[in-house]
N, C-alpha and C positions, 0 to 999 in steps of 0.2 A: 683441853678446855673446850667444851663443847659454846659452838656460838650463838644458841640460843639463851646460856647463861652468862654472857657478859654483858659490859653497857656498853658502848658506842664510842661515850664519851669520858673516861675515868676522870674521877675528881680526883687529886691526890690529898685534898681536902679531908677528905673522908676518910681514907688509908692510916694505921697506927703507924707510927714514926718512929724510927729507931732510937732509942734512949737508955742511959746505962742500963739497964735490966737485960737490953736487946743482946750489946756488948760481955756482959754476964754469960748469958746464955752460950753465945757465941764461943765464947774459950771453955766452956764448961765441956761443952759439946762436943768441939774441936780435939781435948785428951783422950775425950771416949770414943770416937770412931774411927775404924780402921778404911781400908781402902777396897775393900771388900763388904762391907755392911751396902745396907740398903736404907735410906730414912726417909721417914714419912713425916715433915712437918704440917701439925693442924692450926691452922692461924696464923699463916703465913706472915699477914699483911704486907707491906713494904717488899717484903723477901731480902732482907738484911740479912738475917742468918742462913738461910737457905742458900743463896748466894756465897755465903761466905765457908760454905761446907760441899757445896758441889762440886770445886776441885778435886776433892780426896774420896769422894763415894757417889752412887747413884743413889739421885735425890729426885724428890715428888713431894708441893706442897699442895694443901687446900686452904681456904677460905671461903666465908658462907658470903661475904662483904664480895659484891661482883666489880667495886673497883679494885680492890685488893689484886683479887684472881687477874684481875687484865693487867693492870700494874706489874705485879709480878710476871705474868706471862709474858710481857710487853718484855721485860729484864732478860728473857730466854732462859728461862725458869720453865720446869714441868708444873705446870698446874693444874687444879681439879679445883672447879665450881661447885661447893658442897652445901646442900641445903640442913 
């Protein structure tokens, strides 16, 4: 994450929040990836699922939302500020 594209001050206000959809995802995800894949989540947000997959493979999320990206980064998450 480059720190020209974060904020200072992350709202979590602003951040989508994990919610059953999020959970969804999550175990959908979870069947189909091995320990050797590579995943690139786009819309991070929260990094709820990202987190919850980074265990079992190498993972990199983005977010165009620069509290997102710090949020997440902040989590020790691989993130990318994406316009």
């Amino acid at each position: 994450m480059r720190s020209s594209q974060t904020c200072s001050a992350p709202d979590p206000g602003q951040v989508y929040q994990p919610a059953e959809d999020s959970v969804l995802l999550l175990r959908a995800a979870s069947r189909e990836i091995r320990s050797t894949d590579r995943v690139l989540e786009v819309g991070t947000g929260s990094g709820f699922v990202l987190s919850g997959l980074s265990s079992c493979c190498c993972t990199v999320g983005t977010d165009i939302n620069p509290h997102a990206a710090r949020i997440s980064g902040d989590r020790g998450l691989q993130m990318v500020r994406t316009d």
